[in-house]
PQR file of N, CA, C, O and H, with PARSE charges and radii, in Angstrom:
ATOM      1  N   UNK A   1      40.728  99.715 177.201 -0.4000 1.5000
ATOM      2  CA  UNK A   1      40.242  98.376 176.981 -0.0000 2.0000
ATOM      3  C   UNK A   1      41.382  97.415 176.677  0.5500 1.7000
ATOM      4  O   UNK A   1      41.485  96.315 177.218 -0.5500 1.4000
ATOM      5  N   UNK A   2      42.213  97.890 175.794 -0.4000 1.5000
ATOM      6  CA  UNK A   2      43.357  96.852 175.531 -0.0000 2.0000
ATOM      7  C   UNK A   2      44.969  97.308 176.265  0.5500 1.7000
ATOM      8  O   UNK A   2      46.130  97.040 175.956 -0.5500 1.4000
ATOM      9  H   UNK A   2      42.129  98.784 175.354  0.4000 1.0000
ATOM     10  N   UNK A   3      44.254  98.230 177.519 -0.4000 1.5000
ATOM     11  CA  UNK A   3      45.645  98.963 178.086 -0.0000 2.0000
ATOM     12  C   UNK A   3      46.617  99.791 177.026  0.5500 1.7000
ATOM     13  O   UNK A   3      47.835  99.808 177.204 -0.5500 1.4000
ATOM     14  H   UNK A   3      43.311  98.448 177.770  0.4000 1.0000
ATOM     15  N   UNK A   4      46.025 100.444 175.966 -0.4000 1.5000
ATOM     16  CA  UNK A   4      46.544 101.314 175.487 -0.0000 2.0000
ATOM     17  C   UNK A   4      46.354 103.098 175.253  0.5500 1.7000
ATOM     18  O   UNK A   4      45.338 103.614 174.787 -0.5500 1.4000
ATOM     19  H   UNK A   4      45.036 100.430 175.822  0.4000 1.0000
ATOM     20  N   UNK A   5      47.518 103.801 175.675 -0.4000 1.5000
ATOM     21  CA  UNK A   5      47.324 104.973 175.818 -0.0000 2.0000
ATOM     22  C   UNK A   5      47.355 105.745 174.548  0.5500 1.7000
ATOM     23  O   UNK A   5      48.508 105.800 174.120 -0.5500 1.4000
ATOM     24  H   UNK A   5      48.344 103.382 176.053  0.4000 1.0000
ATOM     25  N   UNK A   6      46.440 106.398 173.749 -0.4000 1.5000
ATOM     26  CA  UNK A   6      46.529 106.972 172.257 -0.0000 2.0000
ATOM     27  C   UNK A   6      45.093 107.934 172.186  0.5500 1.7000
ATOM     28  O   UNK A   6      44.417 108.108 173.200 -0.5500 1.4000
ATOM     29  H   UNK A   6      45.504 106.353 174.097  0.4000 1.0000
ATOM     30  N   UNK A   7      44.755 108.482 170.971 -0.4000 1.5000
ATOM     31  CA  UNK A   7      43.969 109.199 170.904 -0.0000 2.0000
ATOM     32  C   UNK A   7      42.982 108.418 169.710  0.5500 1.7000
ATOM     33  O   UNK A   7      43.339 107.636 168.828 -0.5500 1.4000
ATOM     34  H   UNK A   7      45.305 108.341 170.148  0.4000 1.0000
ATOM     35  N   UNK A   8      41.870 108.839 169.969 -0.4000 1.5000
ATOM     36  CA  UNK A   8      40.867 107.943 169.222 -0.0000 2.0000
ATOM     37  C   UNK A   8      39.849 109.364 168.210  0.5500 1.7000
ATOM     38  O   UNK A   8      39.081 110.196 168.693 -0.5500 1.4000
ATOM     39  H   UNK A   8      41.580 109.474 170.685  0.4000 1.0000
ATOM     40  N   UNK A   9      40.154 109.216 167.063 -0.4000 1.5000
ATOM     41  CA  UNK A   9      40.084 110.093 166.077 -0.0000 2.0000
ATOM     42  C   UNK A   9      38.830 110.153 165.638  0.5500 1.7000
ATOM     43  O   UNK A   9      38.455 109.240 164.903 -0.5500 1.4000
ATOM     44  H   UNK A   9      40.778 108.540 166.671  0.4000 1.0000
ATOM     45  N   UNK A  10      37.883 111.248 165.987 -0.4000 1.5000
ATOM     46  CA  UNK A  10      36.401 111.056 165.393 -0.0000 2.0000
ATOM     47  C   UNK A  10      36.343 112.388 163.902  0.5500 1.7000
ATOM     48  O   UNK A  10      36.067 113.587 163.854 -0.5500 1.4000
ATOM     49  H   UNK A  10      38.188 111.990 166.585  0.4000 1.0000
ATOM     50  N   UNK A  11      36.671 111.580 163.107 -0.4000 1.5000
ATOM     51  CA  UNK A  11      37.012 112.310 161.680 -0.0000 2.0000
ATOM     52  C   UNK A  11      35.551 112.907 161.528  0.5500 1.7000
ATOM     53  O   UNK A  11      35.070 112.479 160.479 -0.5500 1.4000
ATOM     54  H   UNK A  11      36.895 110.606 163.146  0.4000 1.0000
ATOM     55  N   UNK A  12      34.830 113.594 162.082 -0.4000 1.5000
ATOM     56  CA  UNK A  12      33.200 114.353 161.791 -0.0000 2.0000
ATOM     57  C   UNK A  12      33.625 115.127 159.961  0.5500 1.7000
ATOM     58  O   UNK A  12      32.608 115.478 159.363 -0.5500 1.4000
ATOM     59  H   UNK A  12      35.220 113.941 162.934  0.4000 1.0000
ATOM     60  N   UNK A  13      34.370 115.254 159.533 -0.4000 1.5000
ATOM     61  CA  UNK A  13      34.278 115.998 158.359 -0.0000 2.0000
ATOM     62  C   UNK A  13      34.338 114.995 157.193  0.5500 1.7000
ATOM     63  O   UNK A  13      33.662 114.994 156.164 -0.5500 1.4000
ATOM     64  H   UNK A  13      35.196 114.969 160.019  0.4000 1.0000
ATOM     65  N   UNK A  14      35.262 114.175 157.570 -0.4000 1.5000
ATOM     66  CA  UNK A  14      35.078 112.644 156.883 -0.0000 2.0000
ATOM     67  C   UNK A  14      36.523 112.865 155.932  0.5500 1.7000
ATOM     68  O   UNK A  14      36.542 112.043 155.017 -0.5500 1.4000
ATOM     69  H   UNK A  14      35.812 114.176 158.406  0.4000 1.0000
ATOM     70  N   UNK A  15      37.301 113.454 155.935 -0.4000 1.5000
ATOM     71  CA  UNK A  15      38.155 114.421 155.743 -0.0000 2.0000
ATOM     72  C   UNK A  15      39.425 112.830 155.483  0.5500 1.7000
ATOM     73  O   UNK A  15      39.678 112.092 154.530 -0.5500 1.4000
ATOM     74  H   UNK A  15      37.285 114.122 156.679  0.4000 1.0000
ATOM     75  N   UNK A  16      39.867 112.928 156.789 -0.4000 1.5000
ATOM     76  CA  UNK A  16      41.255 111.842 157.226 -0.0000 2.0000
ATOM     77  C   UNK A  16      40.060 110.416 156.299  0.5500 1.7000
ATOM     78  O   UNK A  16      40.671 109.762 155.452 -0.5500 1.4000
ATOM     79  H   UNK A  16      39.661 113.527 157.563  0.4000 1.0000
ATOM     80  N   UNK A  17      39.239 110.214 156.405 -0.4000 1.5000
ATOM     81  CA  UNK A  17      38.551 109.157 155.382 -0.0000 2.0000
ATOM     82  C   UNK A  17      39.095 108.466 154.057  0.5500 1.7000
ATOM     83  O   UNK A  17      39.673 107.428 153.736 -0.5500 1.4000
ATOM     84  H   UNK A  17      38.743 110.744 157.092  0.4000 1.0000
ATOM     85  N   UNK A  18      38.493 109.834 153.356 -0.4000 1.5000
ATOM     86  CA  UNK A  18      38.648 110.193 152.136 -0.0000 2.0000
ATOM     87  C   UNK A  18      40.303 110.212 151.760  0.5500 1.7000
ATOM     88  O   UNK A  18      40.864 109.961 150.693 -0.5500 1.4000
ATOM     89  H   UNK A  18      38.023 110.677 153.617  0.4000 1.0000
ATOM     90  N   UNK A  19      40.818 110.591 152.999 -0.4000 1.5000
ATOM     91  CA  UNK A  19      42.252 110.465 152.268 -0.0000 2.0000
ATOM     92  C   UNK A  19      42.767 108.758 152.196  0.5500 1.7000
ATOM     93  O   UNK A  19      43.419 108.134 151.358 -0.5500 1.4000
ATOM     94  H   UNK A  19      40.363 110.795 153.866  0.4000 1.0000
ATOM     95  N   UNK A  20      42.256 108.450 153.236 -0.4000 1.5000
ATOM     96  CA  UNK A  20      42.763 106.693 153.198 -0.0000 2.0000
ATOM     97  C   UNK A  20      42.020 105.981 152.412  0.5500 1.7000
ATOM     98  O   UNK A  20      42.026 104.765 152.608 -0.5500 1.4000
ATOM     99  H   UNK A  20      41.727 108.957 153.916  0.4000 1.0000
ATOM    100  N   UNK A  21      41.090 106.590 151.197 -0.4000 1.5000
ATOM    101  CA  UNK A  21      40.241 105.870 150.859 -0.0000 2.0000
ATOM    102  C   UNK A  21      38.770 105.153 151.144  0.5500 1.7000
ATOM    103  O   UNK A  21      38.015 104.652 150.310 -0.5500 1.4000
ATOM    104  H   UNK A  21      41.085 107.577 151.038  0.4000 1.0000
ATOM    105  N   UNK A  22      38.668 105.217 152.000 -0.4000 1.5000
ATOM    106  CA  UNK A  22      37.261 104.642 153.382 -0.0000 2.0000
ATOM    107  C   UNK A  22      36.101 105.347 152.369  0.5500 1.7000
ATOM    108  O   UNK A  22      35.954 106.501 151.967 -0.5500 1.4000
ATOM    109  H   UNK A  22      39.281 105.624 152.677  0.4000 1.0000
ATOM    110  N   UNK A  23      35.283 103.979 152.132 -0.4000 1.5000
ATOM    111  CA  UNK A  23      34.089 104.443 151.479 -0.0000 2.0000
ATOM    112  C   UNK A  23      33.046 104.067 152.198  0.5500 1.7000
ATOM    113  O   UNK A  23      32.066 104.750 151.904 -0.5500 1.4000
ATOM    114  H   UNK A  23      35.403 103.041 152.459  0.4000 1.0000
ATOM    115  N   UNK A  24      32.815 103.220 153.070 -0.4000 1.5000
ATOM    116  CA  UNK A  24      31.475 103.224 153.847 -0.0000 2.0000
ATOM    117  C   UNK A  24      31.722 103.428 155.389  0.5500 1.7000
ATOM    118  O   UNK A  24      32.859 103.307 155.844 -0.5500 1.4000
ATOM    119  H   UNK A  24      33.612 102.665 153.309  0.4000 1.0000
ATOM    120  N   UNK A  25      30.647 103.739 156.186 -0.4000 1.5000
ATOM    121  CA  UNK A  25      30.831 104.132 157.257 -0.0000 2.0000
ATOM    122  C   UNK A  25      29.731 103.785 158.175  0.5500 1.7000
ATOM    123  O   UNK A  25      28.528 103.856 157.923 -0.5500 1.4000
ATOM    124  H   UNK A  25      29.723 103.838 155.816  0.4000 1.0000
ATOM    125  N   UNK A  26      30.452 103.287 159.592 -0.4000 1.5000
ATOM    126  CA  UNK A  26      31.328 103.095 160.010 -0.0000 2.0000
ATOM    127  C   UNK A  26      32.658 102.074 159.523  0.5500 1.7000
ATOM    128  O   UNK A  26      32.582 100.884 159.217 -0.5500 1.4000
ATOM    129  H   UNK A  26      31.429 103.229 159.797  0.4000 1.0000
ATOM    130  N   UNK A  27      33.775 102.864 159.555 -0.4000 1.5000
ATOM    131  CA  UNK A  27      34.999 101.975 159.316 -0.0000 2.0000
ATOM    132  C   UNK A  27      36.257 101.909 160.334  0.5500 1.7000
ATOM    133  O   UNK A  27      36.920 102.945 160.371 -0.5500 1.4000
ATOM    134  H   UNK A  27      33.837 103.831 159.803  0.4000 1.0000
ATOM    135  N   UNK A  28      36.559 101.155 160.924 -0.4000 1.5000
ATOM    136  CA  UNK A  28      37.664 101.212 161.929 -0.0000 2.0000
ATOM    137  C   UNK A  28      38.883 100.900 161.590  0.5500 1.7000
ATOM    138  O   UNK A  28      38.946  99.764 161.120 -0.5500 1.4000
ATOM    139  H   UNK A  28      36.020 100.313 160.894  0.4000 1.0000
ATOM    140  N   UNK A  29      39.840 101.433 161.639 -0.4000 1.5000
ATOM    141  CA  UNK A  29      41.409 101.658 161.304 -0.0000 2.0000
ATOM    142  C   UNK A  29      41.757 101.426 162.766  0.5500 1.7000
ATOM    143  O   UNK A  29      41.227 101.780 163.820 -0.5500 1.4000
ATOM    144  H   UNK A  29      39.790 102.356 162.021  0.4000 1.0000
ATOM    145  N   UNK A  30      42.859 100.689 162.454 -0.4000 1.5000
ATOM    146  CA  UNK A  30      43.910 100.238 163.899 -0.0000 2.0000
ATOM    147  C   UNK A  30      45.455 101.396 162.984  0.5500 1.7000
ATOM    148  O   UNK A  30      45.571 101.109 161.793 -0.5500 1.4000
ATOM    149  H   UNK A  30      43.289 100.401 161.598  0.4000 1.0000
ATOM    150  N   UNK A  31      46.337 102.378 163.426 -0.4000 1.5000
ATOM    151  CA  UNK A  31      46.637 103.224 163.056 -0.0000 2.0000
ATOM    152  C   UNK A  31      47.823 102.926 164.396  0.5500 1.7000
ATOM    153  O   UNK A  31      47.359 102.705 165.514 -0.5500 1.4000
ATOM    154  H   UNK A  31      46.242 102.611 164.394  0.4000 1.0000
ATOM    155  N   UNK A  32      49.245 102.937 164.205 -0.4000 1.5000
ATOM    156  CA  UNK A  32      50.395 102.384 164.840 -0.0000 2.0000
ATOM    157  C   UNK A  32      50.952 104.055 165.261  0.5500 1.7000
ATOM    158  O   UNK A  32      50.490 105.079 164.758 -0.5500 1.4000
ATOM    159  H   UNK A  32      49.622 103.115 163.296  0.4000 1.0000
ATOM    160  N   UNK A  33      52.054 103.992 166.307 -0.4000 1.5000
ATOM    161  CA  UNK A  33      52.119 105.495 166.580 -0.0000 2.0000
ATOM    162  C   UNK A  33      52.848 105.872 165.660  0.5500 1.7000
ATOM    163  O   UNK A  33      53.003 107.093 165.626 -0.5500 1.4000
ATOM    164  H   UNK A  33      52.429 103.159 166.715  0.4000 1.0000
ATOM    165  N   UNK A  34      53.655 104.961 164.451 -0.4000 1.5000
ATOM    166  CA  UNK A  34      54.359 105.934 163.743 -0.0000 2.0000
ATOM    167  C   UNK A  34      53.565 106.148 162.577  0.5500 1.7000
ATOM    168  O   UNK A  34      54.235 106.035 161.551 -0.5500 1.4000
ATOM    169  H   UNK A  34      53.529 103.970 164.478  0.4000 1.0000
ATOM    170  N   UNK A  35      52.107 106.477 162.348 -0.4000 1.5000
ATOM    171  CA  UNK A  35      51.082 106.656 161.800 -0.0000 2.0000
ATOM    172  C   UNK A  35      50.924 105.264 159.963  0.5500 1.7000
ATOM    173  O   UNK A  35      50.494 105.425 158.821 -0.5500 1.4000
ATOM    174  H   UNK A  35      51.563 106.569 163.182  0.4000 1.0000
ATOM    175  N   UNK A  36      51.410 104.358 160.545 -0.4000 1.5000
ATOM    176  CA  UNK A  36      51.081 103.386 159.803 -0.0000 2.0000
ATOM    177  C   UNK A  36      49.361 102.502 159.843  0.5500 1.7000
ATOM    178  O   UNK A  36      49.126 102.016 160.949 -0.5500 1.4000
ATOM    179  H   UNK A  36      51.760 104.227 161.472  0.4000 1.0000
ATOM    180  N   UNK A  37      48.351 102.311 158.882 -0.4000 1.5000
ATOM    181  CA  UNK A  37      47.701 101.839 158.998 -0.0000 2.0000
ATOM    182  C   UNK A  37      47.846 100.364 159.306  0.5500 1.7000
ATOM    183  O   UNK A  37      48.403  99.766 158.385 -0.5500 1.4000
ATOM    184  H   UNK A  37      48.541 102.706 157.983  0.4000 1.0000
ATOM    185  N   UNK A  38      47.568  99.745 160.146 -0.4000 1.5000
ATOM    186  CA  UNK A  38      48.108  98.672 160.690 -0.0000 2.0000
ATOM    187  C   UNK A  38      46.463  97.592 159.980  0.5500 1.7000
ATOM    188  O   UNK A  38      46.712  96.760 159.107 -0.5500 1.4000
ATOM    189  H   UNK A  38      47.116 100.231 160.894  0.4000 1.0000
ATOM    190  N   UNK A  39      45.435  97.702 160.308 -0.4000 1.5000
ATOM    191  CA  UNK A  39      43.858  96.777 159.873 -0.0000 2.0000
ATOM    192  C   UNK A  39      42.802  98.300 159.291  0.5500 1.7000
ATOM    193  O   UNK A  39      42.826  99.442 159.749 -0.5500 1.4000
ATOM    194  H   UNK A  39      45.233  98.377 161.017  0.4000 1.0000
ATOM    195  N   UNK A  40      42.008  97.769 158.219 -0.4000 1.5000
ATOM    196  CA  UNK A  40      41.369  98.348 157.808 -0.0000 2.0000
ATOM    197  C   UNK A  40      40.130  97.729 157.345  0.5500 1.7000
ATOM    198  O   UNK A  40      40.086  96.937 156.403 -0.5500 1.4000
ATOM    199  H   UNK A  40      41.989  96.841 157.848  0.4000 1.0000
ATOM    200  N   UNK A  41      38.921  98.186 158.169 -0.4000 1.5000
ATOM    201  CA  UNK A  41      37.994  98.006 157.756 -0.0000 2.0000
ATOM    202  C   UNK A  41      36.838  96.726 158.835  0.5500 1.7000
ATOM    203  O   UNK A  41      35.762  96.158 158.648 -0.5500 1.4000
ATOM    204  H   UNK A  41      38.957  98.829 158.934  0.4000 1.0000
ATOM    205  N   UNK A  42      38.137  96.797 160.232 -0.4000 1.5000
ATOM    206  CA  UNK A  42      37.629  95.433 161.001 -0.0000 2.0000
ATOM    207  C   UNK A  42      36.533  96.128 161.765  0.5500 1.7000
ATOM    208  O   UNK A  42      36.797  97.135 162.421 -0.5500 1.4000
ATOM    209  H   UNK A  42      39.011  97.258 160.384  0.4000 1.0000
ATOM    210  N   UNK A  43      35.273  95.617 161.706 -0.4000 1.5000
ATOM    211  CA  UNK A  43      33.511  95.767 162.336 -0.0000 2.0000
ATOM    212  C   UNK A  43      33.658  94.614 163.363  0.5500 1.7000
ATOM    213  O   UNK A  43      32.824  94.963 164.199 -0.5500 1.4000
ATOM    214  H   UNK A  43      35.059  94.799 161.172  0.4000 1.0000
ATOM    215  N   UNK A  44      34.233  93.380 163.855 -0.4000 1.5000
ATOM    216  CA  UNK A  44      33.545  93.017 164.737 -0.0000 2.0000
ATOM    217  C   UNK A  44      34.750  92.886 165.920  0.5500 1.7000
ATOM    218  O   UNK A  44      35.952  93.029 165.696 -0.5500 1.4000
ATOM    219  H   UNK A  44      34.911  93.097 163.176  0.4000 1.0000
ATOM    220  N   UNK A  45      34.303  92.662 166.881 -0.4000 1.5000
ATOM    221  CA  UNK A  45      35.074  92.782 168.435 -0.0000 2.0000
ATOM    222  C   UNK A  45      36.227  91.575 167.784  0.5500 1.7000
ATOM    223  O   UNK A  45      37.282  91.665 167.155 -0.5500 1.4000
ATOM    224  H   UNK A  45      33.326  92.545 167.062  0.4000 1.0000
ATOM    225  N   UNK A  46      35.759  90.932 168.079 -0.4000 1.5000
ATOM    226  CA  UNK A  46      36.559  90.075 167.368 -0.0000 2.0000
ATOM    227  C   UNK A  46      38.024  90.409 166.582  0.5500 1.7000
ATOM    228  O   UNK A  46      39.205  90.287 166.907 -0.5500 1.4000
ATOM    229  H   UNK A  46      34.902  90.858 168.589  0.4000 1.0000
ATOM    230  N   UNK A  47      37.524  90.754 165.726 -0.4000 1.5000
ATOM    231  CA  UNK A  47      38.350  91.285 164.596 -0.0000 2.0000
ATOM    232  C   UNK A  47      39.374  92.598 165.079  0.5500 1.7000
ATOM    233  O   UNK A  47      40.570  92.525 164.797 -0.5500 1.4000
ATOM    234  H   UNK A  47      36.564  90.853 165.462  0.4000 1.0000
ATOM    235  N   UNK A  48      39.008  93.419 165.584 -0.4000 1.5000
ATOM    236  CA  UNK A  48      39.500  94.200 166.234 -0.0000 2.0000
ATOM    237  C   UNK A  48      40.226  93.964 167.532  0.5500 1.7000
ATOM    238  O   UNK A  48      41.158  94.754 167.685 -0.5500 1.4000
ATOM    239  H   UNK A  48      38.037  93.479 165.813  0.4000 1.0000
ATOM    240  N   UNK A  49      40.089  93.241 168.346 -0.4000 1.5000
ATOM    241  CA  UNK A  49      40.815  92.487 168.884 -0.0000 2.0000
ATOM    242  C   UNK A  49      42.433  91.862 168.678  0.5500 1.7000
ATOM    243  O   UNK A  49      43.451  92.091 169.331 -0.5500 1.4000
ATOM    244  H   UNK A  49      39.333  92.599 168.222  0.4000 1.0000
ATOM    245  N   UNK A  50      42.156  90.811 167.259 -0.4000 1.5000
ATOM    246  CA  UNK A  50      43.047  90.222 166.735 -0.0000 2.0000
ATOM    247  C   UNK A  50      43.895  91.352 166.527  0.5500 1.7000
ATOM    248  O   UNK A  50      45.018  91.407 167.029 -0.5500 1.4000
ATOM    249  H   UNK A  50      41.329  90.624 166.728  0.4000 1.0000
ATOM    250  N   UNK A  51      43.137  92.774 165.402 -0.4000 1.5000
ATOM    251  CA  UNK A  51      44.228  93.257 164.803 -0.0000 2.0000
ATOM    252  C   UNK A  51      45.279  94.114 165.679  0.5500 1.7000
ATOM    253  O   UNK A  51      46.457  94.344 165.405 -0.5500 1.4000
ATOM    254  H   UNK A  51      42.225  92.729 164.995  0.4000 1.0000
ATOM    255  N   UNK A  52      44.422  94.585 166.975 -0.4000 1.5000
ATOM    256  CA  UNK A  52      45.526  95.246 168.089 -0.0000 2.0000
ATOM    257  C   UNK A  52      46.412  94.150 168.425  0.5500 1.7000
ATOM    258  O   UNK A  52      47.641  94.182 168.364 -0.5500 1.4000
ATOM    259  H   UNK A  52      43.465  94.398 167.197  0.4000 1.0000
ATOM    260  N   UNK A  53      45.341  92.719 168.956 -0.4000 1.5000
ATOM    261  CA  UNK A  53      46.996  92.348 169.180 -0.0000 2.0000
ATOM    262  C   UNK A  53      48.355  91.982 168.365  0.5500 1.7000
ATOM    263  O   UNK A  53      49.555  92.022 168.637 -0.5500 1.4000
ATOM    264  H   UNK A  53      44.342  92.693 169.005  0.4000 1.0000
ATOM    265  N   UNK A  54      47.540  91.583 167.170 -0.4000 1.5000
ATOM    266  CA  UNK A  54      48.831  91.622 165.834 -0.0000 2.0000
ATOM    267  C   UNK A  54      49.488  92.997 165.929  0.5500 1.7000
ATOM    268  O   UNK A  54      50.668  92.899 166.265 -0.5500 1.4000
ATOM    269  H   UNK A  54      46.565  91.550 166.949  0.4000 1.0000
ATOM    270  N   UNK A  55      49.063  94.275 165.728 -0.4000 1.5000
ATOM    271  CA  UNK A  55      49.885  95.286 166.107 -0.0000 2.0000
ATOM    272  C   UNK A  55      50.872  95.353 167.409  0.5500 1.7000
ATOM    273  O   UNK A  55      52.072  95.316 167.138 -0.5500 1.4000
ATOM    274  H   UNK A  55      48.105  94.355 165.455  0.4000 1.0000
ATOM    275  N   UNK A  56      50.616  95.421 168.397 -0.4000 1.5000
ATOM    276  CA  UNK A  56      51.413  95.060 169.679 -0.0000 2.0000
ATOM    277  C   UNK A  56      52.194  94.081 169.739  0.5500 1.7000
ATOM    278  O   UNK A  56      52.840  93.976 170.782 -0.5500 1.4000
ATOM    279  H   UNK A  56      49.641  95.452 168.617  0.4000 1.0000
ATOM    280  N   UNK A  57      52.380  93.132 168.748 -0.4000 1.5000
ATOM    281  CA  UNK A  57      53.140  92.252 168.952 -0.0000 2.0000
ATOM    282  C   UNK A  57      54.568  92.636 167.580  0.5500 1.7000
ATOM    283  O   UNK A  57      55.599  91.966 167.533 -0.5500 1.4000
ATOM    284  H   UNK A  57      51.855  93.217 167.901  0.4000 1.0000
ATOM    285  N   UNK A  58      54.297  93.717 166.693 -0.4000 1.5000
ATOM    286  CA  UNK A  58      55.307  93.947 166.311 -0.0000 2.0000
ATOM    287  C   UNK A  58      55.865  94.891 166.610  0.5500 1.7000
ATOM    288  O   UNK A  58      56.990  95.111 166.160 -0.5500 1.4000
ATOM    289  H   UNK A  58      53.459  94.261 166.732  0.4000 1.0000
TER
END
């Protein structure tokens, strides 16, 4: 969708969550390849949007 090649993490144990803190769910993390949390917590297209392209641009 945003021409990026990565893996998209379906945490089923809730596991990687709990470690970042994430208390309600669904929660979407934008996550950089050198495993930096880059946005936390963005629900709308929108928002998610912005935060990839703020990521890609650094």
């Amino acid at each position: 969708m945003w021409g990026l090649e990565g893996t998209v993490l379906l945490d089923e144990t809730g596991d990687y969550a709990r470690s970042l803190g994430v208390r309600g769910v669904p929660t979407n993390l934008v996550v950089d390849a050198d495993g930096t949390v880059r946005a936390f917590g963005v629900s709308r297209l929108d928002e998610l949007d912005r935060a990839i392209d703020d990521m890609l641009r650094r």
